[in-house]
Each structure stands twice: as C-alpha cells, then as structure tokens.
C-alpha positions in Angstrom: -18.0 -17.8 -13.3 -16.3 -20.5 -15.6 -13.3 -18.8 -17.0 -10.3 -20.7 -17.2 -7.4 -18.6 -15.7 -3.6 -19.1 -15.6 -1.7 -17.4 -13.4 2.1 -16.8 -12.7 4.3 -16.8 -9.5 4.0 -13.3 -7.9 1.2 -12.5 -9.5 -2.6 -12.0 -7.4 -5.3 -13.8 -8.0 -7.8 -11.8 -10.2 -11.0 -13.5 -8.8 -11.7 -16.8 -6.1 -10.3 -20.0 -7.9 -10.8 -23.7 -8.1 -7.4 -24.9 -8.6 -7.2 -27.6 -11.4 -3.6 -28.0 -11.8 0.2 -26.1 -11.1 4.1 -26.7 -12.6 4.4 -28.7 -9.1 4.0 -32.3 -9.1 0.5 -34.0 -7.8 -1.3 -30.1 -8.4 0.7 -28.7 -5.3 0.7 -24.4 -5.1 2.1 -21.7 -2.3 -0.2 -19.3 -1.7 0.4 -15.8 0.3 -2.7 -14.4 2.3 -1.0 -11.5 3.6 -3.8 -9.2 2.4 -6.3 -11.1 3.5 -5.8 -12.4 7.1 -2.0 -10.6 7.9 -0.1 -14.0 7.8 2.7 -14.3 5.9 3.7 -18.3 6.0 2.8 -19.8 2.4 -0.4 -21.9 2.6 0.1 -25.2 0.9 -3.2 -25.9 -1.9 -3.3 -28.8 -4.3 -6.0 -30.1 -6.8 -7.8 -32.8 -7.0 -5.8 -35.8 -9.2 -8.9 -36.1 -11.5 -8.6 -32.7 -12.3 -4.4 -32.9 -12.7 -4.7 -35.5 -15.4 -7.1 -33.5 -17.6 -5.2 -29.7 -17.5 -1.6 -31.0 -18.7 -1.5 -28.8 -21.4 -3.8 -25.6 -22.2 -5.2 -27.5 -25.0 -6.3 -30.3 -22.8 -7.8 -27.4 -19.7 -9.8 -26.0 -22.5 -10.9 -29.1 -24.2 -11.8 -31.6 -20.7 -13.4 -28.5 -18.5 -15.4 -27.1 -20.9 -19.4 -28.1 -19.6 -18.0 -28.6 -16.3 -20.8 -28.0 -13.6 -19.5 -26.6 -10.5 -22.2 -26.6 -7.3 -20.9 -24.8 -4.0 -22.2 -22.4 -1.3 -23.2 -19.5 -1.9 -20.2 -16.3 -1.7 -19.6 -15.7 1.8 -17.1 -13.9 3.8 -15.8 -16.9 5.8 -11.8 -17.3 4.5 -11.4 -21.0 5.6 -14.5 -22.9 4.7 -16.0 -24.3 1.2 -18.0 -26.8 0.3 -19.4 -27.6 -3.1 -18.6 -30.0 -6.0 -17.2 -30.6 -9.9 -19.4 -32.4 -12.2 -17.3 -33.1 -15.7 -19.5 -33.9 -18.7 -18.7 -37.7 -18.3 -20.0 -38.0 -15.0 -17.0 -37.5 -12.8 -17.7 -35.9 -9.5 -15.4 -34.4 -7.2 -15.7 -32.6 -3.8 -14.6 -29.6 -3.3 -12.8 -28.1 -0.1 -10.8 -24.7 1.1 -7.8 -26.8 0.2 -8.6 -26.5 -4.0 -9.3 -22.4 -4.0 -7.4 -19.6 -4.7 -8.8 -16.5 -3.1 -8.7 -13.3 -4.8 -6.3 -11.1 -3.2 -3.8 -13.5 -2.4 -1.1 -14.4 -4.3 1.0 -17.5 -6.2 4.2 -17.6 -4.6 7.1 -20.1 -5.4 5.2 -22.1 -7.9 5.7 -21.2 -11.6 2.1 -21.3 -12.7 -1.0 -22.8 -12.0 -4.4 -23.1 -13.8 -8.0 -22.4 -12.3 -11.4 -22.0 -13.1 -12.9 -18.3 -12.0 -15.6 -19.2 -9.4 -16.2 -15.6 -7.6 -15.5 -12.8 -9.2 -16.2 -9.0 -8.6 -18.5 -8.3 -5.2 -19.3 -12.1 -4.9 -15.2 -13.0 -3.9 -14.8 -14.4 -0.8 -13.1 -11.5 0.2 -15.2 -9.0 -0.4 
C-alpha cells in the first residue's frame, strides 16, 4: 500500500487505486469494468480537488503525497462501496468514496493518464 502509480489509457489497473489526479480537467477518468461486473458503459471517477492541486506534475505527486495516511475499510469483495479517508502531513483530510478508486481489473479508457496511490494490492484487491 502507498505506491504512487501512473497509468495510461488502455492499460488495467495493476492493483485498487485512490485516484489523485488524470489529463482531464477537475481529476475526471473513464473507467471499464467489463471484467469485473460484465458492463461495458465507461464509469465516470474524479478526485478530490485537494488532491488535483497537489499531483500537477510527477515532481509535485511525489513530493505533496509522500507521509500521506490513508484510513479505509478493510479489503472486501463488495464492488460499489468504500469508505475511508486521506490525511496529508499538513492536516488536510479528505473523505473517501467508490467515486475516487480504481479497481484492479478494470481499465483507463478515453483518458490519457491518470495518477493513483496503490491501496489494495495482491489477495487484498477488491476483486479478489
């Protein structure tokens, strides 16, 4: 848990994600689930503006989210629920909600790249 990942359109997610910024204005991403629940309609996620404003650059992602604590559920095998939150080291909390994750399995589509932090990896993915 705590690797910063960047991943490219058409590629899978290696692991589940916390989604802290995309090419797409305001943190917007397309995400297909195909191999997770069968649909094939994009789903729509977006990160949180605090998070946008620090992960401009990879510089910046590696400099303003290192010593971020991240508190959430334990791994479970529910798809469309999460609950948990984003502590930075200045005292910035955020909630966190199925909207900001990137499950492993799925893949970026129509977005050029986004950046995440690795939150389940291995047997602990959502998906798994």
């Amino acid at each position: 848990m705590g690797c910063i990942v960047k991943v490219c359109d058409n590629q899978y997610f290696p692991s589940d994600l916390i989604l802290i910024n995309s090419n797409i204005p305001k943190g917007i991403c397309y995400v297909e689930t195909k191999n997770l629940d069968g649909e094939t309609n994009l789903k729509h996620k977006q990160a949180w503006p605090e998070c946008i404003s620090r992960a401009q650059t990879v510089e910046e992602v590696t400099a303003n989210f290192t010593g971020v604590k991240i508190r959430c559920e334990t791994p479970n095998n529910n798809l469309y629920t999460f609950t948990g939150n984003m502590t930075f080291p200045d005292g910035t909390e955020i909630a966190l909600s199925p909207d900001n994750i990137l499950l492993r399995g799925s893949s970026l589509r129509n977005t050029e790249w986004v950046f995440g932090i690795a939150l389940f990896t291995g047997m602990e993915s959502k998906v798994m």
